[in-house]
C-alpha positions in Angstrom: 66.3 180.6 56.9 67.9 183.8 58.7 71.3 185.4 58.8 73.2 186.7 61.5 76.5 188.5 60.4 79.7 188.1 61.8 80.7 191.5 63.0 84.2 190.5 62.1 82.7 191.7 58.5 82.9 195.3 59.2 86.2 195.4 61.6 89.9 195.4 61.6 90.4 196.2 65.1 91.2 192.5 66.0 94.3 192.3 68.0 97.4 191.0 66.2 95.8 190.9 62.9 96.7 193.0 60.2 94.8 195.8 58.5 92.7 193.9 55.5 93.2 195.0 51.9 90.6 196.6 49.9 90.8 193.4 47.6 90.2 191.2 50.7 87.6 193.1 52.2 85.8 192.6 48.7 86.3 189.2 48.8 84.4 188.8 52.2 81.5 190.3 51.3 81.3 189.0 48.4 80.9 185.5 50.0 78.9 186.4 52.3 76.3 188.4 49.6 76.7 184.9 47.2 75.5 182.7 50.2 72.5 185.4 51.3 71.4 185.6 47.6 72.0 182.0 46.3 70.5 180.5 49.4 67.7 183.2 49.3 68.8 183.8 53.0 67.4 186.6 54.9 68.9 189.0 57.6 66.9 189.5 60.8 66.0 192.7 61.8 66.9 192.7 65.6 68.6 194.9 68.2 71.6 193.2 67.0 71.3 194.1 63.5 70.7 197.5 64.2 73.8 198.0 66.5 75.8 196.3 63.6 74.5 198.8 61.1 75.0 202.0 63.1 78.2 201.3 65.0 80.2 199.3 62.5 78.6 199.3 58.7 78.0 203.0 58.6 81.7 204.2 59.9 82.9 201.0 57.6 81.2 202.8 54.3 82.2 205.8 55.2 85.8 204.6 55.3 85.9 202.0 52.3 84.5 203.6 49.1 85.2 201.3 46.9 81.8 200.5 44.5 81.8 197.0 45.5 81.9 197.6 49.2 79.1 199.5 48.5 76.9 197.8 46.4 77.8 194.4 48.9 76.3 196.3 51.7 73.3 197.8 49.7 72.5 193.6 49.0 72.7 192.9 52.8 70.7 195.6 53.5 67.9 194.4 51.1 68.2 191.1 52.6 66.6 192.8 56.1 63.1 191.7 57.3 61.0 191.8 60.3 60.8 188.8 62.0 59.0 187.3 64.9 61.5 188.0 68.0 61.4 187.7 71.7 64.0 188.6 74.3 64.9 185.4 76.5 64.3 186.1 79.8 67.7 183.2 80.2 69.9 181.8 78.1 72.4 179.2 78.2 75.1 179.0 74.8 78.4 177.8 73.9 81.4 178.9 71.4 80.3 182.9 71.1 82.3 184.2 73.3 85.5 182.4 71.1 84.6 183.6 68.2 82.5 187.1 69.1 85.2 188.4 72.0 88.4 188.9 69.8 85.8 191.8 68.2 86.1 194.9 69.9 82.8 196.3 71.2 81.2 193.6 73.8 79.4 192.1 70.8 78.9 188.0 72.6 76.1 189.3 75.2 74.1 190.9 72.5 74.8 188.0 69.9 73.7 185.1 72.2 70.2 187.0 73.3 69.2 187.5 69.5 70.2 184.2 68.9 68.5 182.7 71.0 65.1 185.2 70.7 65.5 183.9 66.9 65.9 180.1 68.2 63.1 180.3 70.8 60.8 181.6 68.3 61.0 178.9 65.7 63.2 180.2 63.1 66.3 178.2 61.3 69.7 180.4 61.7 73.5 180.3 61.1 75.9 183.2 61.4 77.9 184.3 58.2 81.4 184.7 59.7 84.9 185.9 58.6 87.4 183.5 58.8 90.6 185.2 60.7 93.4 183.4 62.1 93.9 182.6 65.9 90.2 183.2 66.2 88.0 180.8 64.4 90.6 179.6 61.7 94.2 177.3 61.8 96.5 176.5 58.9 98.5 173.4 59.1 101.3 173.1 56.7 103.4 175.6 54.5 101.3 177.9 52.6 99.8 178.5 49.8 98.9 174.7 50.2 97.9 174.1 53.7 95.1 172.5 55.1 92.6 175.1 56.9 90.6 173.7 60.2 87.6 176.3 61.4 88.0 176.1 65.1 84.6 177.4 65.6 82.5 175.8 63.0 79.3 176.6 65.0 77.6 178.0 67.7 75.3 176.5 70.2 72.0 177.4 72.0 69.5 175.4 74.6 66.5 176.3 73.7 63.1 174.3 74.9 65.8 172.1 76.8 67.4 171.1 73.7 70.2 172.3 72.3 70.2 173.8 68.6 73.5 174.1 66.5 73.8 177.1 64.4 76.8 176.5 61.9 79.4 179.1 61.2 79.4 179.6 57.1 82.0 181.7 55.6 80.9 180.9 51.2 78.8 179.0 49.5 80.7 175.9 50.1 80.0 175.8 53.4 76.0 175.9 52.7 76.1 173.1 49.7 78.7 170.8 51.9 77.8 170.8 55.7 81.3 169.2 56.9 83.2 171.7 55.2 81.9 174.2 58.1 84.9 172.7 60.0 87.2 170.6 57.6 88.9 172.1 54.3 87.1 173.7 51.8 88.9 171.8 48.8 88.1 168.1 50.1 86.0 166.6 47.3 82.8 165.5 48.3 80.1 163.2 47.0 77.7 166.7 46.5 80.0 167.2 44.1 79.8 164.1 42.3 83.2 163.0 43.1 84.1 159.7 42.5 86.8 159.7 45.0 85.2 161.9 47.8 86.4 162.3 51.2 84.4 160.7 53.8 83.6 162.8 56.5 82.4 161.6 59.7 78.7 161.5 60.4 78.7 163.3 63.8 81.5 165.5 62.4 80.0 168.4 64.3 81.1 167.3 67.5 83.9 168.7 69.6 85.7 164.8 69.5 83.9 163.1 66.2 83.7 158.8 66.3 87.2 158.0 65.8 88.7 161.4 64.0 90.8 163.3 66.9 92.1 165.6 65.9 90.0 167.5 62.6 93.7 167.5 61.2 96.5 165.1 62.5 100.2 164.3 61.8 100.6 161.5 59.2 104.0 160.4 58.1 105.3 164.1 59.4 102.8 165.6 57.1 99.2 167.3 58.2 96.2 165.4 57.4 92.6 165.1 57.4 91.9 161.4 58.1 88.2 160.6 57.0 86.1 157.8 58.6 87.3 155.4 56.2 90.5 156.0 57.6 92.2 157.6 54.8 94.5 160.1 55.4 94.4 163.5 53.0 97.3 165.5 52.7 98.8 168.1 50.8 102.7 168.3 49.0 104.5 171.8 50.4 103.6 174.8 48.8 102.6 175.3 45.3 103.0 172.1 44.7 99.5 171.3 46.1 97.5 173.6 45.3 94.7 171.0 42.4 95.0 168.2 44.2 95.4 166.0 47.3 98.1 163.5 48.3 95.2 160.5 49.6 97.5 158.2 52.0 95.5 154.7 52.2 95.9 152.7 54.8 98.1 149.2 55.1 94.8 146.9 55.3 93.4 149.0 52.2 96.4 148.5 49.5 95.7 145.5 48.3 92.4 146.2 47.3 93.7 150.0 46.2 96.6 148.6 44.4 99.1 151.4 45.8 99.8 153.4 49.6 98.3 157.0 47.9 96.7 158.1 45.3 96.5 161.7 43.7 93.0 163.3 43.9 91.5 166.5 42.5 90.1 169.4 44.8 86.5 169.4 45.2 86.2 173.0 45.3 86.7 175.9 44.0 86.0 175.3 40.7 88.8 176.8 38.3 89.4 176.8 34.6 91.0 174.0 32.9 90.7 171.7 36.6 89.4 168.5 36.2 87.0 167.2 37.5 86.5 167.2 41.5 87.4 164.4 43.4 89.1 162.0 40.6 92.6 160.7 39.7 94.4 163.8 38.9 98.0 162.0 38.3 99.9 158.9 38.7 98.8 155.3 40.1 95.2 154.7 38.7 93.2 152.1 40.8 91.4 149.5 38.9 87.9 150.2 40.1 86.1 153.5 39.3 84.6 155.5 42.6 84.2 154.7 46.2 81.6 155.4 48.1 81.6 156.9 51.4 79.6 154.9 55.0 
């Protein structure tokens, strides 16, 4: 599998959004270095590689001197190899321009022809990506608790007359549960052996998924992530939500549930003293175990 990196990484020139700290700088890279090195992940070594490297990671390092910065881009840098690349002579793509064009510097043009050089030659890709607001990420709700959406959750290129998704990953997360690419991180899932796992969608990569529009919806005046089973996950204001999820289950489920909601854990991140992800975290206890997802 090959990296391409966002170069969103490396820049705070995006217009309307403020000047990152050194603490959340750290916390990108760090993400992006987990997913590289845990899903032994390399960079390609292309024309758009190099550009990165000169135009935005040296000036960044030179700027942001912090050891971890540092040492982050030392592992990305080890992470480079040579790999078999062509330039297409045409190429046809969708969702780079949203995601790429906020960056200052023209980056989309050169983006979509290594993309699909990489593509066209046979290799497996996604592109590492910062998630900023307005650009590729929405909150729904009053924070800290709100539900994210990734509005692009990944890029497309025809290649060989078929087209080839290349998903948008911004941590680990992303890589062990494919959906989360697009819905909230903290859903449970059944990769994380919950026994109350949200069930996403199977074709929950496409722009208007089997009966799920929108990603998030308004339920009961309250956002929501409705998964194909039709339950509807929400989250109480504020601090209030921040371990679990307020699951809303439909009128024709009840009397097999036994109540209208029930309080679920996060799936992820995992933090100390949480329970478990995906299980009864307070309140109304059905009298079956699990569910399993379609």
């Amino acid at each position: 599998m090959l990296a391409m990196i966002d170069p969103a990484l490396f820049s705070d020139a995006l217009s309307g959004v403020a000047v990152r700290s050194t603490t959340a700088i750290e916390r990108d890279l760090a993400q992006v270095v987990n997913v590289i090195t845990a899903g032994n992940i390399s960079i390609a070594d292309t024309p758009y590689w190099k550009r990165l490297d000169q135009q935005l990671i040296q000036p960044f390092l030179a700027k942001h001197q912090s050891a971890s910065v540092q040492q982050a881009v030392r592992s990305l840098r080890r992470r480079v190899r040579q790999v078999f690349w062509t330039k297409p002579q045409r190429v046809t793509a969708w969702s780079f321009r949203e995601l790429l064009n906020p960056v200052p510097g023209n980056w989309t043009n050169d983006a979509v022809i290594c993309a699909s050089g990489l593509i066209d030659a046979g290799h497996d890709i996604l592109f590492l990506v910062r998630l900023v607001e307005n650009r590729n990420l929405k909150w729904h709700g009053a924070q800290p608790g709100a539900i994210t959406e990734k509005t692009t959750w990944n890029l497309r290129v025809l290649s060989a007359q078929k087209t080839v998704r290349i998903p948008c990953i911004s941590s680990m997360r992303n890589l062990d549960v494919n959906w989360t690419c697009r819905y909230d991180d903290r859903l449970p899932s059944s990769h994380d052996g919950a026994r109350f796992p949200f069930c996403a969608p199977r074709d929950w990569y496409k722009p208007r998924p089997t009966g799920v529009t929108p990603i998030v919806s308004t339920l009961q005046g309250r956002p929501a992530c409705v998964d194909s089973a039709g339950r509807g996950w929400v989250r109480s204001p504020g601090f209030l939500a921040l371990d679990h999820w307020d699951v809303q289950i439909p009128t024709a489920q009840r009397h097999w549930v036994g109540h209208h909601y029930l309080n679920i854990t996060n799936g992820w991140p995992p933090l100390a003293n949480m329970k478990l992800p995906g299980v009864i975290d307070h309140g109304f206890q059905p009298n079956f175990a699990s569910w399993n997802c379609p």
